[in-house]
C-alpha positions as CSV (number, residue, x, y, z in Angstrom):
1,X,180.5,186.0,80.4
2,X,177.8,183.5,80.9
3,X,180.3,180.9,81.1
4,X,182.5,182.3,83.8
5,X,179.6,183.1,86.4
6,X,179.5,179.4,87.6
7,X,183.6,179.7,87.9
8,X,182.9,182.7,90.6
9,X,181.9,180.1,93.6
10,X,185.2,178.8,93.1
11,X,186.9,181.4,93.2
12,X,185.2,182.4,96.5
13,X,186.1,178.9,97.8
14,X,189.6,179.4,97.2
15,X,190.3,182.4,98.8
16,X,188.6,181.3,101.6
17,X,190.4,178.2,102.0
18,X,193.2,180.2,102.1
19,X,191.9,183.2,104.8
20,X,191.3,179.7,106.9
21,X,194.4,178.0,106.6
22,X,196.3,181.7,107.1
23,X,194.1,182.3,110.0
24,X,194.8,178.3,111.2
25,X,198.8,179.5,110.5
26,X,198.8,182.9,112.2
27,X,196.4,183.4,114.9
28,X,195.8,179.6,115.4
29,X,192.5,179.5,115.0
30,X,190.7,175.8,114.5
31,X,188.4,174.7,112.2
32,X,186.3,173.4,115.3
33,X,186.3,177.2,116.5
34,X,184.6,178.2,113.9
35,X,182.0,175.6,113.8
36,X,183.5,173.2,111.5
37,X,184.4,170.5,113.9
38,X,183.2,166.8,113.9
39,X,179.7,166.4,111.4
40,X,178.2,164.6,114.5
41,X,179.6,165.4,117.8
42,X,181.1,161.8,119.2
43,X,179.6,162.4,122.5
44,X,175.8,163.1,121.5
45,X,174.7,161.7,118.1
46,X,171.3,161.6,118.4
47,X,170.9,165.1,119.2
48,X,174.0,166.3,117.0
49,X,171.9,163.9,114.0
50,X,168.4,165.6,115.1
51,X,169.8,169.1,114.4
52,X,170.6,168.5,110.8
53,X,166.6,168.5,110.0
54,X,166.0,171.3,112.2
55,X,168.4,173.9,111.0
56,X,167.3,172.8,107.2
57,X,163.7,173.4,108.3
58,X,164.4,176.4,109.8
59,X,166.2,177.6,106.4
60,X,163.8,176.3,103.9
61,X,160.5,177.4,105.8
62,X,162.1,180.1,107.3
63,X,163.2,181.3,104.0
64,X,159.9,180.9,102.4
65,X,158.1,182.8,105.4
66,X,160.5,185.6,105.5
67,X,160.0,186.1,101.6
68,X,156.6,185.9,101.8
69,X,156.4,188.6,104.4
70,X,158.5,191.0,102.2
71,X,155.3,190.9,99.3
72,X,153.9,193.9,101.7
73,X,156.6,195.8,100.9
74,X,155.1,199.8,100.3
75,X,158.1,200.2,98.3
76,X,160.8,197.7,96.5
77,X,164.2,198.4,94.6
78,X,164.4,196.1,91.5
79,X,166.7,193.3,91.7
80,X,169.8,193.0,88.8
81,X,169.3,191.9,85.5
82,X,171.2,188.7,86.1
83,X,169.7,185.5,87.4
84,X,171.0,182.3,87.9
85,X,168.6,180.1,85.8
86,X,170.6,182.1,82.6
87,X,173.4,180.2,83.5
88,X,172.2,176.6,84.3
89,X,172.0,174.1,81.4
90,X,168.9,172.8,79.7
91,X,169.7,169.0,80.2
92,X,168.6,167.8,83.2
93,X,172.0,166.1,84.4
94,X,173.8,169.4,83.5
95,X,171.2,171.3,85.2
96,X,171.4,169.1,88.5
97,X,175.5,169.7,88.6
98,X,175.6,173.4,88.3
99,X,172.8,173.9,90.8
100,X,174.1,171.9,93.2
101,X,177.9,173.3,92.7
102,X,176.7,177.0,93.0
103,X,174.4,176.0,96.1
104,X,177.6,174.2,98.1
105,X,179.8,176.6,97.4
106,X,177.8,179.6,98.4
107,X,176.6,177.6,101.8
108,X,180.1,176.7,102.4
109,X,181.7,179.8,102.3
110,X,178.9,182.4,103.2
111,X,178.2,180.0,106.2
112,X,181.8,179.9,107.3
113,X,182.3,183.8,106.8
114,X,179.0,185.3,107.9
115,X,177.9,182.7,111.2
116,X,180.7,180.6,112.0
117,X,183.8,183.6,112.0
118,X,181.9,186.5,113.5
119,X,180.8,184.8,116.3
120,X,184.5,184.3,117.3
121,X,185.0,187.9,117.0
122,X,181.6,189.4,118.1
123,X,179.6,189.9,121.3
124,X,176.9,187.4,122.2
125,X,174.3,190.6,121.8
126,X,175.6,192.1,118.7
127,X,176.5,188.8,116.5
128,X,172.9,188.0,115.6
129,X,172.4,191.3,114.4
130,X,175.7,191.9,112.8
131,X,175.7,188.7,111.0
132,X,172.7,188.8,109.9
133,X,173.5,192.4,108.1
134,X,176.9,191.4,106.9
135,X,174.9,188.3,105.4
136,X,171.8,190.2,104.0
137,X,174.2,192.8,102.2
138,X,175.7,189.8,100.1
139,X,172.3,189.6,98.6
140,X,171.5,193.3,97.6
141,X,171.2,192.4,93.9
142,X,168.4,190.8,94.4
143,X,166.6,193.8,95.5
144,X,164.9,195.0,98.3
145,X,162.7,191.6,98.8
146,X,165.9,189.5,99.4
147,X,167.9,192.0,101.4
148,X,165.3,191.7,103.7
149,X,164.6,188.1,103.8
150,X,168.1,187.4,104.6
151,X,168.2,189.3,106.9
152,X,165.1,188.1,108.9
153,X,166.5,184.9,108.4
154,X,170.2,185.7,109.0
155,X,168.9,186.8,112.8
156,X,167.2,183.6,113.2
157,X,170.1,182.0,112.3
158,X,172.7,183.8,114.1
159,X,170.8,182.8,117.1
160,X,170.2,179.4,116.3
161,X,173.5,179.3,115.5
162,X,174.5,180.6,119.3
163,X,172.7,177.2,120.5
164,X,174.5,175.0,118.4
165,X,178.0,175.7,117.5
166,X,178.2,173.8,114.3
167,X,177.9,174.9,111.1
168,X,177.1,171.8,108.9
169,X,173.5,171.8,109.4
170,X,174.0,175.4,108.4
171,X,175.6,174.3,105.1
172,X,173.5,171.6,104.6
173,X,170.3,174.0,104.9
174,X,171.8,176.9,103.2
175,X,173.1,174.3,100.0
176,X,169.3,172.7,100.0
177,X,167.3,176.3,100.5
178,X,169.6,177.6,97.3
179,X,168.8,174.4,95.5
180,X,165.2,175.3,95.9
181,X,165.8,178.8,95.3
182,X,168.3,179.0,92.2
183,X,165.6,176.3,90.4
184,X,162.8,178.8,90.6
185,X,161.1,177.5,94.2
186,X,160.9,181.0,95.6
187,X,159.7,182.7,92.7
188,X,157.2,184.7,94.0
């Protein structure tokens, strides 16, 4: 079983590749519309370049901050039995590999399909809260400390997200705050 759990991801990746390219095929939607257009928009580099850092900040601190603020919890429902370090190599190099495949596929894909698709199909006033549920759901097994983390952090994001219109400083924060996160950062 332990072996398979890294294998999930990809299988996440592929059907999504494939909800895109029917979605691209049937109801023409773009990659662009979506916020996977250009990394660095050809008209404004420096600011598309600045926003990488700030959307990763935002993740990482934002993270940290909203799990922090969930240790005042009166009550708490205990996360599942499985965590990721049970499936992540002792050697260093093997350790390093499936961290950063499980982090890039989870940013890819839960950035695509809970910021960059709902706020095609939401309003403006609902999507940050929407989103943000959709996305803190994903994360019930956890318990009740990262349901709510994700959330706090999926509204900031949703509304970040709003601003910019491009999800690859999403990914890139999303991939680097799980890096953090599935090698025992956020412990507490």
């Amino acid at each position: 079983r332990q072996l398979l759990v890294p294998l999930l991801p990809a299988t996440g990746v592929l059907v999504l590749l494939a909800s895109l390219w029917a979605l691209q095929r049937f109801a023409g939607g773009h990659p662009g519309d979506y916020g996977l257009g250009p990394l660095v928009e050809p008209n404004d580099r420096l600011a598309s370049l600045a926003m990488y850092p700030v959307v990763m900040a935002v993740f990482v601190v934002g993270y940290g901050f909203a799990r922090l603020l969930t240790l005042f919890l009166p009550w708490e429902w205990p996360a599942t039995a499985f965590l990721y370090s049970q499936v992540v190599p002792l050697h260093p190099a093997g350790a390093l590999a499936v961290v950063a495949y499980l982090a890039l596929t989870a940013a890819f894909v839960e950035e695509i399909v809970y910021r960059g698709l709902p706020a095609l199909f939401l309003p403006a006033h609902l999507y940050p809260l929407l989103s943000a549920a959709a996305f803190a759901t994903i994360h019930w097994e956890s318990g009740t400390r990262e349901l709510l983390a994700t959330f706090f952090l999926g509204v900031v994001l949703a509304a970040l997200y709003l601003r910019v219109r491009n999800l690859w400083p999403f990914v890139a924060g999303h991939a680097l705050t799980d890096m953090l996160a599935f090698s025992g950062t956020y412990a507490y």
